[in-house]
Structure formats: structure tokens, C-alpha cells
SERO-4910 file (N, C-alpha, C, O; in steps of 0.05 Angstrom, whole numbers):
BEGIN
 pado doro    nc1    nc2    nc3   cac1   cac2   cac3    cc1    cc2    cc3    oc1    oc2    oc3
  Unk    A  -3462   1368   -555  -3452   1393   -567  -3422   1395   -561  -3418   1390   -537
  Unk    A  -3399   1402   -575  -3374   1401   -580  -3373   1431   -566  -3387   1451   -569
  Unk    A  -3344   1422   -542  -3344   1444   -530  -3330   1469   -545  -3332   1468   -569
  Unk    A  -3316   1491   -533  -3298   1507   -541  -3272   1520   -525  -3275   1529   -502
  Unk    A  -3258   1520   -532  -3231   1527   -524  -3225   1552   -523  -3224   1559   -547
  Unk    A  -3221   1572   -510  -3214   1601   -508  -3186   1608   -502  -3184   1611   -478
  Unk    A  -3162   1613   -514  -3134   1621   -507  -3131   1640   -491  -3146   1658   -500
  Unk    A  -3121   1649   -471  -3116   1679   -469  -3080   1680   -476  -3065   1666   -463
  Unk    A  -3070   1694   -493  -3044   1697   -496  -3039   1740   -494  -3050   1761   -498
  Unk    A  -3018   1729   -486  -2999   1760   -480  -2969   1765   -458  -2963   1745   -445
  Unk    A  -2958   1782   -455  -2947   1778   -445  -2945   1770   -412  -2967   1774   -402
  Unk    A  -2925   1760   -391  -2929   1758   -372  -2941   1782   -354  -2927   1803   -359
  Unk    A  -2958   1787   -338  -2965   1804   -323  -2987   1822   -342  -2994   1845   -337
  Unk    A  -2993   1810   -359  -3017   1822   -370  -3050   1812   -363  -3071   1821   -372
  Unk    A  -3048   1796   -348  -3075   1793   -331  -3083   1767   -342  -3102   1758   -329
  Unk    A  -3075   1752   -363  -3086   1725   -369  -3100   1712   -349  -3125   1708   -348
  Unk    A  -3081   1705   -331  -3099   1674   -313  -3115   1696   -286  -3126   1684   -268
  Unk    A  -3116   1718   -284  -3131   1732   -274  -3166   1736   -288  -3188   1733   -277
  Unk    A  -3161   1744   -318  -3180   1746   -327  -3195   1716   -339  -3217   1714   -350
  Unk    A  -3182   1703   -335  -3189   1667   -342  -3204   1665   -318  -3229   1662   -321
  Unk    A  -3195   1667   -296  -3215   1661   -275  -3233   1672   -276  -3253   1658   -271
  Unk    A  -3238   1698   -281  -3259   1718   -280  -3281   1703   -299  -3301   1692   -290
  Unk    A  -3275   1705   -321  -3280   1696   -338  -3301   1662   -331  -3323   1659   -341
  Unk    A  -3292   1649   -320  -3298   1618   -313  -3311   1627   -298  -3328   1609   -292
  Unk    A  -3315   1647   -285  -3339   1655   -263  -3364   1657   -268  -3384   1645   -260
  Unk    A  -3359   1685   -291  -3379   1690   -303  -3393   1676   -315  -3417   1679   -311
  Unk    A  -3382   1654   -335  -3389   1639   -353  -3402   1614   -328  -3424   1604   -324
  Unk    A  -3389   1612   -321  -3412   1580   -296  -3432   1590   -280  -3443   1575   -264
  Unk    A  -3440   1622   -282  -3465   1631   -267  -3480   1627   -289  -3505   1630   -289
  Unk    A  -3467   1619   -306  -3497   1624   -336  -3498   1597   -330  -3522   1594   -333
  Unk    A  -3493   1584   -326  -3494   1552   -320  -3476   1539   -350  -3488   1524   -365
  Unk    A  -3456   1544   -354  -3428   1534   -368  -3415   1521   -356  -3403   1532   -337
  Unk    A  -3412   1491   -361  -3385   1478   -348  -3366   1486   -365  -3367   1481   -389
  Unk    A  -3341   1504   -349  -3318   1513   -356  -3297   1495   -339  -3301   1484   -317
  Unk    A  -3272   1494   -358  -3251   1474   -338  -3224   1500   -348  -3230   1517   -365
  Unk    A  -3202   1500   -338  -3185   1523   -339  -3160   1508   -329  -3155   1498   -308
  Unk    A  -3141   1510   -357  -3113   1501   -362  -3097   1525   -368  -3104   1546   -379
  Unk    A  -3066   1517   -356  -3049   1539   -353  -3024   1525   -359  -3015   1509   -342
  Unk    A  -3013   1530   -380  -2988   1537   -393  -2965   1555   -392  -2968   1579   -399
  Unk    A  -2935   1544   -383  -2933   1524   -374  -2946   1498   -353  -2946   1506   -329
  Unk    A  -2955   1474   -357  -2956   1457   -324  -2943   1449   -313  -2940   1425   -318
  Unk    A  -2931   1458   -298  -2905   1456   -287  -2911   1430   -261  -2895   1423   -244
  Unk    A  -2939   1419   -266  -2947   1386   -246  -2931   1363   -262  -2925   1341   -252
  Unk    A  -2925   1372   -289  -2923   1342   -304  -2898   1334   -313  -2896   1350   -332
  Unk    A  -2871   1319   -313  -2853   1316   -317  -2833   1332   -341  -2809   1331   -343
  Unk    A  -2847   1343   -354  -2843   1358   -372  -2841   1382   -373  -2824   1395   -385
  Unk    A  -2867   1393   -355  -2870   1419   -341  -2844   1417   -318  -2824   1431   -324
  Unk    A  -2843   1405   -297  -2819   1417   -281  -2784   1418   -294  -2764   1430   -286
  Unk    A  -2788   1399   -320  -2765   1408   -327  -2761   1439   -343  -2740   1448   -351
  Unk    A  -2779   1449   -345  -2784   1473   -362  -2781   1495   -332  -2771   1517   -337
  Unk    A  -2787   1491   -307  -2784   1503   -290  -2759   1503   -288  -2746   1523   -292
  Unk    A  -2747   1479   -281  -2719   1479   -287  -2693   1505   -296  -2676   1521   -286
  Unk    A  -2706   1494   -328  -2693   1518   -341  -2693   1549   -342  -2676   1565   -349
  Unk    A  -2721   1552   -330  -2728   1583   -328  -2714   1595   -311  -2705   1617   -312
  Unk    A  -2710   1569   -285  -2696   1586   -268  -2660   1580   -264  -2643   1577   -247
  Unk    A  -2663   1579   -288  -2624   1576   -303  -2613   1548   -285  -2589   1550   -277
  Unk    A  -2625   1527   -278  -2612   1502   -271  -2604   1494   -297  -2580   1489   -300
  Unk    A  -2624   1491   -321  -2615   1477   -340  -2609   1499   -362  -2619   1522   -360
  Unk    A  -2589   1491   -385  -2587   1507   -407  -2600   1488   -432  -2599   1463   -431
  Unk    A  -2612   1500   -452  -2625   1490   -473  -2625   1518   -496  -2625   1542   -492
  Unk    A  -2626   1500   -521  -2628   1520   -546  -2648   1526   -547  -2665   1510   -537
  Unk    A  -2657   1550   -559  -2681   1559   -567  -2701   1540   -575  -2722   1537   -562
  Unk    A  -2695   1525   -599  -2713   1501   -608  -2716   1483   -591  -2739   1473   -589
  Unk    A  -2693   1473   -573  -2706   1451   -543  -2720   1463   -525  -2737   1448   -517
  Unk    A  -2720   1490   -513  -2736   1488   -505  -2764   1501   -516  -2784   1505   -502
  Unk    A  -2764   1505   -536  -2802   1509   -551  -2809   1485   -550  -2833   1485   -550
  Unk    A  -2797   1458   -549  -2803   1441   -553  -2811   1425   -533  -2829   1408   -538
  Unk    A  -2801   1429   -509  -2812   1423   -486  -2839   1442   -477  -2856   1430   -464
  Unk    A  -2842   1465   -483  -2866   1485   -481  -2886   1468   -499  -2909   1469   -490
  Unk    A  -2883   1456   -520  -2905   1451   -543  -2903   1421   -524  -2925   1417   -513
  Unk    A  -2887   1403   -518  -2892   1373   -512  -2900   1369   -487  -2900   1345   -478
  Unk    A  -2909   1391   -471  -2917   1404   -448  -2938   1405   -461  -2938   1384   -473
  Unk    A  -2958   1417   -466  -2983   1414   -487  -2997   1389   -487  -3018   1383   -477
  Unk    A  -2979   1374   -502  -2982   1351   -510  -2989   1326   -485  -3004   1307   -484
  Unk    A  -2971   1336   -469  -2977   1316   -439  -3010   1324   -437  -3026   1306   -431
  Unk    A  -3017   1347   -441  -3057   1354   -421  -3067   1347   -450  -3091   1353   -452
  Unk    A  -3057   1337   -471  -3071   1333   -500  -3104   1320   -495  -3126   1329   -502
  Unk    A  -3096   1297   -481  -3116   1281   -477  -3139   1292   -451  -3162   1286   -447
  Unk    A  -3128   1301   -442  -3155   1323   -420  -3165   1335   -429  -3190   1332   -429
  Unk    A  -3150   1357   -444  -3162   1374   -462  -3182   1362   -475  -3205   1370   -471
  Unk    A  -3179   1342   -492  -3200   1336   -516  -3219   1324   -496  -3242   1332   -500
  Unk    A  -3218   1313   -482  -3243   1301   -464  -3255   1310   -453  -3273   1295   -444
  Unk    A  -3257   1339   -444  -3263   1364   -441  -3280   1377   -458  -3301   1387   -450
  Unk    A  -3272   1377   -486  -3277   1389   -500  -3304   1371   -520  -3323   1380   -533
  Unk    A  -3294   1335   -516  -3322   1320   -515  -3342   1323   -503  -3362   1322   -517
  Unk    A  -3344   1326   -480  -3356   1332   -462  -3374   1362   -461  -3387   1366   -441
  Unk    A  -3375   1377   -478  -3378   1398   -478  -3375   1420   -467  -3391   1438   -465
  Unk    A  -3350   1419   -460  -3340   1441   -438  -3324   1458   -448  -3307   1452   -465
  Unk    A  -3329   1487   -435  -3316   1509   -446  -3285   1512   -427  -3284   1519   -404
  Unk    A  -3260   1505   -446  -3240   1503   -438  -3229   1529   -443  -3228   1537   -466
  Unk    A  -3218   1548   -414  -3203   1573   -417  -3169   1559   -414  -3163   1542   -397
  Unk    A  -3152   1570   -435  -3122   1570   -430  -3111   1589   -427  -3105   1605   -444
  Unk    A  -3106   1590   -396  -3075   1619   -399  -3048   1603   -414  -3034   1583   -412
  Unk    A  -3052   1622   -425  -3033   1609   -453  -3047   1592   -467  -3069   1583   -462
  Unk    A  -3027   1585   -492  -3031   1569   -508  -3009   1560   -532  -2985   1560   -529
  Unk    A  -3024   1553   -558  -3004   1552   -580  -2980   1578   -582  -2956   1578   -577
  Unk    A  -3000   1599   -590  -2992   1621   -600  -2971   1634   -582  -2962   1656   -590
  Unk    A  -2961   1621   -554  -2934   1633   -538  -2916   1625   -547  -2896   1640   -544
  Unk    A  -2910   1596   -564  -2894   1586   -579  -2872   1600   -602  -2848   1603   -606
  Unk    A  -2900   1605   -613  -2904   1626   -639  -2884   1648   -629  -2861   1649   -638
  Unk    A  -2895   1665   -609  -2883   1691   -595  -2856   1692   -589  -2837   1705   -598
  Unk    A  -2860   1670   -567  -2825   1668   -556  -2805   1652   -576  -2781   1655   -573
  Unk    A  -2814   1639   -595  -2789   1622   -606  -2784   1645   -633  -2763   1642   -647
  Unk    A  -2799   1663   -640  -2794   1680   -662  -2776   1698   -656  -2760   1708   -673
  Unk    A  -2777   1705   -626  -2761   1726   -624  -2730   1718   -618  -2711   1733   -615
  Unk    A  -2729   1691   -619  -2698   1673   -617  -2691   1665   -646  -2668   1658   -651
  Unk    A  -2714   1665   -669  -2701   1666   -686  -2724   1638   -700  -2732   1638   -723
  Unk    A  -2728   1619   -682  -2749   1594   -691  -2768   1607   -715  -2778   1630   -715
  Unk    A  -2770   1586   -736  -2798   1597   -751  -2817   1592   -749  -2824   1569   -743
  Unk    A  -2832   1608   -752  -2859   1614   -736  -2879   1590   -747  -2894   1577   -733
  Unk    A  -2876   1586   -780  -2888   1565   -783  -2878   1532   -774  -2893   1513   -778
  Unk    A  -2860   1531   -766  -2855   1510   -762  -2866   1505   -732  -2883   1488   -726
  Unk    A  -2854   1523   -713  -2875   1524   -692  -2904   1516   -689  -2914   1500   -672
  Unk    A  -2915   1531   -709  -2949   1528   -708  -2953   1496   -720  -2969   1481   -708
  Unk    A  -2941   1485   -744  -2940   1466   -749  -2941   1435   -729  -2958   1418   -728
  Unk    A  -2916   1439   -715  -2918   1415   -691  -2940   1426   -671  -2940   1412   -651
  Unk    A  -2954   1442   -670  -2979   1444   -649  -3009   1433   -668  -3032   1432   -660
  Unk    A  -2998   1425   -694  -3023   1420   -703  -3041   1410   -708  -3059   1417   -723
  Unk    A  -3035   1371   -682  -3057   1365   -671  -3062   1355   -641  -3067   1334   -629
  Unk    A  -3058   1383   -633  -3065   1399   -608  -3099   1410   -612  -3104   1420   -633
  Unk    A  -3116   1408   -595  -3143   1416   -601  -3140   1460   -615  -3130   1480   -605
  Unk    A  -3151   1457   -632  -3142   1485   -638  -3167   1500   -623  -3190   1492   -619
  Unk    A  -3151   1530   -616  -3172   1555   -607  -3205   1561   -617  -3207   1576   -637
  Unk    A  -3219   1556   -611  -3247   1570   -621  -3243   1605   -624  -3255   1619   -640
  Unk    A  -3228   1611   -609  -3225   1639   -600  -3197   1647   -582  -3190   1638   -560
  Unk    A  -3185   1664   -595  -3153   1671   -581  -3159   1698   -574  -3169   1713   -590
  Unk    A  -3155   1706   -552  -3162   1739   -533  -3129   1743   -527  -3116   1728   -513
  Unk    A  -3119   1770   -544  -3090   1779   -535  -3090   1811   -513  -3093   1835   -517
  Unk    A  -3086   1795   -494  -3086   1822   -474  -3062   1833   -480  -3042   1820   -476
  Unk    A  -3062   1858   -491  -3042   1872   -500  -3034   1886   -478  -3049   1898   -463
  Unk    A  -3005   1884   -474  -2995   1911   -450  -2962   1917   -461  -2948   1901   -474
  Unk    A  -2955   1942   -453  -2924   1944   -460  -2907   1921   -447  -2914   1907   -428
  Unk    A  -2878   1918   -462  -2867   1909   -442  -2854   1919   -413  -2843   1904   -396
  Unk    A  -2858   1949   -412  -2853   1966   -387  -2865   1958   -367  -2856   1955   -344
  Unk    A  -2894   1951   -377  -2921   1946   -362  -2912   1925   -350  -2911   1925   -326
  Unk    A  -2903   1904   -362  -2905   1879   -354  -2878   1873   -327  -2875   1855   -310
  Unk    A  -2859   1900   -335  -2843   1891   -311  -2843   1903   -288  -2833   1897   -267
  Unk    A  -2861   1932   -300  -2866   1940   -273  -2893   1922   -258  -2895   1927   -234
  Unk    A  -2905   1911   -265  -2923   1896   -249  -2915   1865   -234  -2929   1849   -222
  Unk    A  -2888   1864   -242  -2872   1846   -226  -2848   1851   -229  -2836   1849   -250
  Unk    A  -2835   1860   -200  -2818   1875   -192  -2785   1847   -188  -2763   1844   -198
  Unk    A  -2799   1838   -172  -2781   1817   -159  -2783   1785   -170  -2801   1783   -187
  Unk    A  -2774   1766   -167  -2777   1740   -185  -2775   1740   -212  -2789   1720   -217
  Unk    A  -2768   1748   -230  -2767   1746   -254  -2761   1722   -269  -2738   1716   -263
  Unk    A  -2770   1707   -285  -2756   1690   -301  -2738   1707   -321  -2736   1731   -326
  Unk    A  -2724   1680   -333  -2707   1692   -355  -2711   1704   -376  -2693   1717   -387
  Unk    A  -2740   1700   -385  -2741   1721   -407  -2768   1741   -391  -2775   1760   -406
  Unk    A  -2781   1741   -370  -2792   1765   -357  -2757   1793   -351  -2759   1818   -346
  Unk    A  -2736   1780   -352  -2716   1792   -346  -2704   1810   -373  -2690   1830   -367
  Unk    A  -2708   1806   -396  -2705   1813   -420  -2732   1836   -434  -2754   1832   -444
  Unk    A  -2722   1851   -430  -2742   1880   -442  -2736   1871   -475  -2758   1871   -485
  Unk    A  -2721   1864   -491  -2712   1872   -515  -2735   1852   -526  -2749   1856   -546
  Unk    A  -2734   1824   -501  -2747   1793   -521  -2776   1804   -517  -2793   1801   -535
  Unk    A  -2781   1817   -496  -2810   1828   -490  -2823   1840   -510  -2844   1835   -523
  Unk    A  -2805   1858   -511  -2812   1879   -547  -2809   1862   -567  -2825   1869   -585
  Unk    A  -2797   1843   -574  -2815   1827   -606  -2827   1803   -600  -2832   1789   -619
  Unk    A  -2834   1793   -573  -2847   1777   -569  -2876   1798   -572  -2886   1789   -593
  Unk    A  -2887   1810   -567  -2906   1832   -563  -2912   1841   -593  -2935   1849   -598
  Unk    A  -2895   1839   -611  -2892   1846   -635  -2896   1821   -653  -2905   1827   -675
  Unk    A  -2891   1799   -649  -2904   1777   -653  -2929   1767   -654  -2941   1756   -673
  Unk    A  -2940   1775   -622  -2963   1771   -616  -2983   1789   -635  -3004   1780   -645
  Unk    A  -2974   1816   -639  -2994   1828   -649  -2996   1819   -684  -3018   1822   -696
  Unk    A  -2978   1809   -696  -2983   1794   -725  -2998   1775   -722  -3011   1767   -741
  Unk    A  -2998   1764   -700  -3002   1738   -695  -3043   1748   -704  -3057   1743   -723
  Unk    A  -3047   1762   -677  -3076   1776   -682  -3092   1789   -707  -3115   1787   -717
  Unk    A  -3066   1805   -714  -3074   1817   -741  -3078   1787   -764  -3096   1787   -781
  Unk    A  -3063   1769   -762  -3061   1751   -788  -3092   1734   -779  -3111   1731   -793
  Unk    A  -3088   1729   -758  -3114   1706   -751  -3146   1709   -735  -3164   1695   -726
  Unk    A  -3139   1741   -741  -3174   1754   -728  -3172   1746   -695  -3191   1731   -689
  Unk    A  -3157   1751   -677  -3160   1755   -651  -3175   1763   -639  -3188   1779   -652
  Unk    A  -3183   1763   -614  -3190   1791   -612  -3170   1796   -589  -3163   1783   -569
  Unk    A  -3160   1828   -605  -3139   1837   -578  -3146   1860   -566  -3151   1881   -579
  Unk    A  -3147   1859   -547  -3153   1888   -530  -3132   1902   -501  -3118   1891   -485
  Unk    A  -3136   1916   -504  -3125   1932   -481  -3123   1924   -449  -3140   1928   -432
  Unk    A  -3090   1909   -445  -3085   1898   -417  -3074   1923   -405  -3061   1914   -386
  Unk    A  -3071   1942   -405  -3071   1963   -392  -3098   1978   -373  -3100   1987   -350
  Unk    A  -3111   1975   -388  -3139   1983   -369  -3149   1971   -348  -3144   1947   -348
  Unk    A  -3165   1983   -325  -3167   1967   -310  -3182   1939   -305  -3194   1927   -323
  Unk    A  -3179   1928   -278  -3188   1885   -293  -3217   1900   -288  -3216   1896   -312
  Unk    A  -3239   1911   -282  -3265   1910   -281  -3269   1912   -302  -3284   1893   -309
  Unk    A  -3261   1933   -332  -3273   1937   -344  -3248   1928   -368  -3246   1942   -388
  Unk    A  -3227   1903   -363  -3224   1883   -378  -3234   1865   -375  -3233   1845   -390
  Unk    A  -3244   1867   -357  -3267   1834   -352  -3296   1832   -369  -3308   1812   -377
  Unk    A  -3302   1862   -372  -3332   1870   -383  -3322   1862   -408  -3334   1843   -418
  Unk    A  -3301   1871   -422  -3296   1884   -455  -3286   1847   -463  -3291   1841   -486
  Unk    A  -3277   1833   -451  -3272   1803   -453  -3304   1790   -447  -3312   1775   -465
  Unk    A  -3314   1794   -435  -3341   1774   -428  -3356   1791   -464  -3361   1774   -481
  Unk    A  -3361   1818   -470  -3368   1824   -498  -3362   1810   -513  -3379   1798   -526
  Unk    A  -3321   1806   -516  -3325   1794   -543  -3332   1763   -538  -3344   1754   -558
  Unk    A  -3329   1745   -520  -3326   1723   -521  -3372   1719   -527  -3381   1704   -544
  Unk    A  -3387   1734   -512  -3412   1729   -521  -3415   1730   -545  -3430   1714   -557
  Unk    A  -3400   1748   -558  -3409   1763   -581  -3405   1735   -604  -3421   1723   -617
  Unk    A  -3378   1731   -600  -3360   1710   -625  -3369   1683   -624  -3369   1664   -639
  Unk    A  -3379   1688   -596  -3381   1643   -595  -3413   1646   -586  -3424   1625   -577
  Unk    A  -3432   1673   -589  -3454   1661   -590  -3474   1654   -556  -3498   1647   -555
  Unk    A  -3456   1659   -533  -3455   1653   -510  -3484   1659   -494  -3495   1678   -505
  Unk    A  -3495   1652   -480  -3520   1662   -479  -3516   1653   -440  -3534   1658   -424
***
């Protein structure tokens, strides 16, 4: 049986790889082999040059670096799908669709973006934890990357995301509420859509 892939996309400090874990919990008490990838990977030569940049060592255009974010991808390409042979339910904090988010609000087009991700194993299911961008910086005060540092990119990255949901049936819900009962309202839809037992 062909596994499935679950995204969580939204902005930083909206609970993704919090509720991914949760999530991988729940789902392997039912007896689910779940495996759980996180975007950026900042293990793989590609990934630390993207660390690099975040934290202003390197400068890059908008389009270089989406492009290292998507060819970053591309390095776990082959895990991923063997994973997903295997029948295993793969959670991503992150995914395609941050691409989409962050390079729109620099100006990248969005289809061209989604285009070079397009044979990348695609989502069974994309979950957008929605939160302001206020939210997101008051829940991390100190460390910031370069665009956690930008309120303006926050607000149409956030505004992105939500076309993104509206165009492609998401499901997005409320990262503002608390994680108990975003963990409940995520374990709903993910039974509900993929059938989960």
C-alpha cells in the first residue's frame, strides 16, 4: 500500500514541527509507521549553505535562494520516495508550498516555483496553521532570521499561504489556539481526508 505525505506549512512559530510530532505520536499508537522531515535540512550541503544565508554570511537573490530551498528538497528526494514505497506516512514541517509563500512575496512567480517542485513526491494532504504575523514574532522574541525579522514579508507571505489553501483545498485552521486542541482539530482532519483508522 503506497504511503502518504502530510505538509504542515505556515508561518514560523506557528506550531508546525510541534504539531508534526504530536501528530507522529498519535498516528504510531494506531500502529502507523510515520517518518518526519523538516524543511529547511540544514544536515545536507545544501541545507547549511541556506543556514549560511539566513544568518546574513551569504547574500543571494531572491530566485537563488528559492532555489537552494527547492534543491534542498531535492537532496531527501530519494528518502522521501522510499518512504513513501514503503508505506509510510511521511509528516513535513514544511514543504513545496513555503517556496510558493516566500518567493511571491520577493516578487518570484508562483507558478514557476510550483513548477520546478514538480517531481518532488507531491502532498496527499497540506495542513496551514494559520497565525498572524504579530503572533509569530511575539512567540520568538530573540534569534530571528532574516525574514522572521520582516513583519511586512510575514504579511504576504501569510497572504500567499492563504490562496495557496483557498486555490488547492487545504485544510487550514487556526494556529492561534491552543496546541491541545490544535492537535485534536489536526488529528480530525487528517482521519477524516486520508481515511485513517
Amino acid at each position: 500500500m503506497p504511503g502518504l505525505l502530510i505538509a504542515f506549512e505556515g508561518l514560523d512559530q506557528s506550531g508546525k514541527e510541534t504539531q508534526a510530532h504530536r501528530l507522529a505520536e498519535r498516528l504510531g499508537a494506531f500502529g502507523h509507521r510515520v517518518r518526519l522531515a523538516s524543511f529547511p535540512d540544514y544536515s545536507t550541503p545544501i541545507g547549511r549553505e541556506i543556514g549560511r544565508a539566513l544568518r546574513d554570511e551569504h547574500e543571494y537573490a531572491a530566485d537563488v535562494m528559492q532555489l537552494l530551498y527547492i534543491a534542498n528538497r531535492y537532496e531527501r528526494k530519494p528518502e522521501l520516495a522510499a518512504w513513501l514505497a514503503t508505506g509510510d506516512i511521511v509528516l513535513c514541517d514544511r514543504y513545496l508550498a513555503s517556496s510558493v509563500a516566500y518567493g511571491e512575496t520577493q516578487g518570484l512567480d508562483a507558478a514557476w516555483l510550483a513548477d520546478t517542485q514538480r517531481h518532488l513526491p507531491q502532498p496527499d494532504l497540506t495542513i496551514l496553521l494559520d497565525i498572524a504575523p504579530a503572533t509569530a514574532v511575539a512567540r520568538k522574541a530573540l534569534g530571528r532570521d532574516r525574514y522572521e525579522r520582516d513583519l511586512a514579508l510575514l504579511t504576504r507571505a501569510r497572504e500567499s499561504y492563504r490562496r495557496q489553501a483557498e486555490a488547492q483545498g487545504w485544510a487550514r485552521l487556526d494556529g492561534e489556539r491552543g496546541k491541545d486542541a490544535l492537535a485534536e482539530a489536526i488529528f480530525e482532519v487528517v482521519a477524516g481526508r486520508l481515511s485513517l483508522k
